[in-house]
C-alpha positions in Angstrom: -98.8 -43.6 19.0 -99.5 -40.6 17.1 -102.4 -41.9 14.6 -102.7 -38.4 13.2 -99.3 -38.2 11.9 -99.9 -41.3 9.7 -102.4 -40.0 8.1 -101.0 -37.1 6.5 -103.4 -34.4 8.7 -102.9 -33.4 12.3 -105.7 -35.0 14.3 -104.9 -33.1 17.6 -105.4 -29.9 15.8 -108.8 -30.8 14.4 -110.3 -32.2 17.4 -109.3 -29.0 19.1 -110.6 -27.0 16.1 -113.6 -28.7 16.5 -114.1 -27.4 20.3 -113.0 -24.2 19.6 -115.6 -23.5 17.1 -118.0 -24.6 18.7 -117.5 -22.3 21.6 -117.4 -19.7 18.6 -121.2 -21.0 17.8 -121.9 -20.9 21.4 -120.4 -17.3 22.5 -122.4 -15.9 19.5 -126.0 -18.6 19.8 -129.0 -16.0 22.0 -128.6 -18.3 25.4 -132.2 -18.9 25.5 -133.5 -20.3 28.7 -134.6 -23.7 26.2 -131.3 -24.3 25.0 -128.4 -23.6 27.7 -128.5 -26.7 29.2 -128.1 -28.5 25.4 -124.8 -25.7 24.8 -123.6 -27.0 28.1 -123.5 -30.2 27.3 -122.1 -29.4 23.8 -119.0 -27.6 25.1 -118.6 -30.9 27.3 -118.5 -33.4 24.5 -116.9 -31.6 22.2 -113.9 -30.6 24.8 -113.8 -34.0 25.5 -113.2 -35.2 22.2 -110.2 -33.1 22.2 -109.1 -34.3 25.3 -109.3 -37.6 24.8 -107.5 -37.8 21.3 -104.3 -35.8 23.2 -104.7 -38.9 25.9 -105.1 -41.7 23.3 -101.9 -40.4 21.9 -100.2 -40.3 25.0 -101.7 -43.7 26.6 -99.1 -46.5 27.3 -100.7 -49.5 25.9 -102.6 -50.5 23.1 -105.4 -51.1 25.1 -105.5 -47.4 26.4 -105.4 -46.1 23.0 -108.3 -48.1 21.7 -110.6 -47.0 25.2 -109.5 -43.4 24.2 -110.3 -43.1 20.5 -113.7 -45.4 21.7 -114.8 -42.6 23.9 -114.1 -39.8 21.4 -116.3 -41.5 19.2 -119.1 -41.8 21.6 -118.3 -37.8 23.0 -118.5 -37.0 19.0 -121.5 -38.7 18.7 -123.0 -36.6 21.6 -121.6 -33.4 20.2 -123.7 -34.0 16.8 -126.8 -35.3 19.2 -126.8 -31.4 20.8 -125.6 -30.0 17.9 -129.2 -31.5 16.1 -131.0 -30.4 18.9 -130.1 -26.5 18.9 -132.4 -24.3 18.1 -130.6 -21.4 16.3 -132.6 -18.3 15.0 -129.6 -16.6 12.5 -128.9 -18.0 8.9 -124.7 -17.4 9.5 -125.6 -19.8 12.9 -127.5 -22.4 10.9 -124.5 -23.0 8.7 -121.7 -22.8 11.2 -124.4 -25.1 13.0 -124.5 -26.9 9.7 -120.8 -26.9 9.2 -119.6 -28.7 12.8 -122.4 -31.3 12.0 -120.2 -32.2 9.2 -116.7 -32.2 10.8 -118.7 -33.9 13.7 -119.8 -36.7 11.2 -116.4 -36.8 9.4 -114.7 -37.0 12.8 -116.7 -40.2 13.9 -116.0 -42.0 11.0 -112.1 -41.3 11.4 -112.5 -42.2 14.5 -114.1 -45.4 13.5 -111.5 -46.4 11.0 -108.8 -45.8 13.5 -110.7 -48.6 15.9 -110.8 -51.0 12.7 -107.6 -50.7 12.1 -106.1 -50.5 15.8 -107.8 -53.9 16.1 
């Protein structure tokens, strides 16, 4: 059930684009005591959307797919919740910042139209 391929754009390879440049932004953020935990729990949910897109392509039933793509909406969602709530002091961080709020957004509403349409 590769979704991506239908598309015309490799989904697998974005979602893990998506994690890896964020740990790009994180390696290079000043790990400030106030936002570590919110980096933490960034490199979680945007890992996880990765994850979960290889496992939605991989699940066995319909149903599986649909719980997969589901959660990497919601771990999206949380990746643009900690994304918001950085702190980041450099202008080149703002706009990476600025940048993976974007892909997050455009990412959620893929995800969304693959639900609609796998339902």
């Amino acid at each position: 059930m590769q979704q991506s391929k239908n598309h015309g754009f490799d989904l697998e390879d974005r979602t893990l684009n998506f994690a890896k440049n964020i740990r790009t932004l994180a390696t290079q953020a000043k790990k400030k005591f106030e936002i570590i935990e919110d980096l933490k729990q960034l490199l979680r949910s945007s890992g996880s959307v990765a994850a979960n897109y290889i496992e939605a392509n991989e699940s066995a039933s319909k149903k599986d797919f649909v719980y997969r793509i589901k959660i990497c909406r919601k771990e999206v969602k949380e990746s643009r919740l900690w994304l918001t709530l950085l702190v980041l002091e450099s202008k080149t961080l703002k706009e990476n910042q600025n940048s993976l709020l974007k892909e997050a957004r455009e990412l959620e509403l893929i995800f969304g139209a693959i639900l609609r349409n796998s339902t």
